[in-house]
C-alpha positions as CSV (number, residue, x, y, z in Angstrom):
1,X,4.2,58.3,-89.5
2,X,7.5,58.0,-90.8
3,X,10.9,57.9,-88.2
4,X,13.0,58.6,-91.3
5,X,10.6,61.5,-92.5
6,X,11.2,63.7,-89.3
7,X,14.9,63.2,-88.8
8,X,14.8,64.5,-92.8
9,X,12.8,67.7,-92.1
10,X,15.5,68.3,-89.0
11,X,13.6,67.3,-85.7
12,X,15.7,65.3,-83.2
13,X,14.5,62.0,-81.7
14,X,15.1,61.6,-77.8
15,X,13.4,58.2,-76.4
16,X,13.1,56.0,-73.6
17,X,10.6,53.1,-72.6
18,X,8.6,55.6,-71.2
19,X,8.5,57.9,-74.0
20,X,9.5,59.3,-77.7
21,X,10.1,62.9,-77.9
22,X,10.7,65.1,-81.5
23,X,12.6,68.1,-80.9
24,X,12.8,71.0,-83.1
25,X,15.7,72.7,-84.3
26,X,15.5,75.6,-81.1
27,X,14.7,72.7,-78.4
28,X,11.1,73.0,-78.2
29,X,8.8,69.9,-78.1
30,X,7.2,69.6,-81.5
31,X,5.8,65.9,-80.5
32,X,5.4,63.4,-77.5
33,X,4.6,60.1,-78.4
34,X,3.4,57.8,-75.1
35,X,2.9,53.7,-74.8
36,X,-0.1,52.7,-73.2
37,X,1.1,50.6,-70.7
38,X,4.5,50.4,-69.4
39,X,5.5,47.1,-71.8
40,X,4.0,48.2,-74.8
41,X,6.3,48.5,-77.9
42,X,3.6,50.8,-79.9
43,X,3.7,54.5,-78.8
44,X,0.6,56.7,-79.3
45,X,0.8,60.5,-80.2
46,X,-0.1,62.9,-77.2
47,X,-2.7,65.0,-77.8
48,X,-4.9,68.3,-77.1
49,X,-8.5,68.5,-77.9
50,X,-8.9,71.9,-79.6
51,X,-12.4,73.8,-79.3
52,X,-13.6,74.2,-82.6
53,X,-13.8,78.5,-82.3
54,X,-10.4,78.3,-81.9
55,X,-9.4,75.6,-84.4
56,X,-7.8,76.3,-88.4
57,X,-9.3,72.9,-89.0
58,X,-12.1,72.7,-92.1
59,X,-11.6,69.1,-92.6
60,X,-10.7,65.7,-90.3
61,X,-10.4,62.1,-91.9
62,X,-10.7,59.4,-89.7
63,X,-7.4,57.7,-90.1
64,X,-6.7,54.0,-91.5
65,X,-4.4,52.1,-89.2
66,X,-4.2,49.0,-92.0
67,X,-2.7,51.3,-94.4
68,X,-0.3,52.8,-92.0
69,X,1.0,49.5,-90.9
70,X,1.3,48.1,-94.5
C-alpha cells in the first residue's frame, strides 16, 4: 500500500508510535494501521472478520508480501 496513493485520493494521515490513522475527508476513520509490538517500525492493517452472508466479497487472493516490499 502506497502512503503517497492515499494522501492523492484525499485521506489525511495522523500517526504516532502507537498507531497510523487515514482519515477521510468528513473525519471518519477509513483505516487504522497497528505495530505488533511497541518497537516495531512495520504497522499492520486493523481488521474485522466479516461473516460470509453478509459479505460483497466473490473473490480473495492471498496476498504477496515479496512483491509489495519490492
Amino acid at each position: 500500500m502506497s502512503m503517497g496513493e492515499f494522501l492523492h485520493s484525499g485521506l489525511k494521515v495522523w500517526g504516532s508510535a502507537e498507531s497510523l490513522e487515514l482519515i477521510k475527508r468528513h473525519g471518519k476513520i477509513a483505516m487504522q494501521c497497528l505495530p505488533v509490538q511497541r518497537s516495531d517500525t512495520i504497522y499492520w492493517v486493523k481488521t474485522q472478520t466479516v461473516m460470509p452472508s453478509k459479505a460483497n466479497v466473490t473473490t480473495v487472493h492471498v496476498a504477496d508480501y515479496d512483491i509489495w516490499h519490492k
